[in-house]
N, C-alpha and C positions, 0 to 999 in steps of 0.2 A: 850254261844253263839251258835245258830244254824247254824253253818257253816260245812265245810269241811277242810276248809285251815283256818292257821290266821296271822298275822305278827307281830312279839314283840318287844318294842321299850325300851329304857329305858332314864328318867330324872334325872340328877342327882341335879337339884334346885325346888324341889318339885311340879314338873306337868307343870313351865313356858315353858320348852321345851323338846324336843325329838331325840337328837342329835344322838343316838345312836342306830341303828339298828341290834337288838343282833339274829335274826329269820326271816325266811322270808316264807312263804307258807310251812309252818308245818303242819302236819297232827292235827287238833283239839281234840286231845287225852284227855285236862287237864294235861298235862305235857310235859316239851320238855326240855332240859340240852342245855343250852346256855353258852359262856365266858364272862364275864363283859372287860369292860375296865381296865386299870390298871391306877382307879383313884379313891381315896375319894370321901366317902359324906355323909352327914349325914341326906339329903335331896332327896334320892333315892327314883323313884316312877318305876314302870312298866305299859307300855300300851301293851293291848292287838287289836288287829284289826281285822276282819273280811275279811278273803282275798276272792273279789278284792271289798270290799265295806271300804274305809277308814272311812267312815262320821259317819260310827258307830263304839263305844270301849267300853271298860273296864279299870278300872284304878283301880291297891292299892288304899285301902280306906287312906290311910295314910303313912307319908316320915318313911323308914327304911334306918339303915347306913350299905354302903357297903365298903368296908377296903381295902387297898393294898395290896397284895398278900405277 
């Protein structure tokens, strides 16, 4: 993404939604250390945003499972 900022979201029902707000105007590094929630899934997607353009993203191409601590 050609940005500066970006905002990270994460689905844990494979891309239906985006409940979770893990990042918010991050420096566009290609890398930022986030916490998950403390919740299963085996249907775990990441969106990426372009901050402050939400209308454009990035998405895992595919569900990975994330575990309970």
């Amino acid at each position: 993404m050609n940005c500066q900022e970006v905002d990270i979201y994460l689905s844990l029902d494979g891309g239906l939604s985006y409940p979770y707000h893990l990042a918010e105007k991050q420096p566009n590094t290609g890398s930022v250390l986030v916490n998950f929630p403390d919740t299963a899934s085996t249907q775990a997607r990441i969106k990426v945003n372009p901050w402050p353009f939400p209308d454009h993203h990035a998405y895992t191409p595919a569900d990975f499972e994330s575990m309970d601590p």
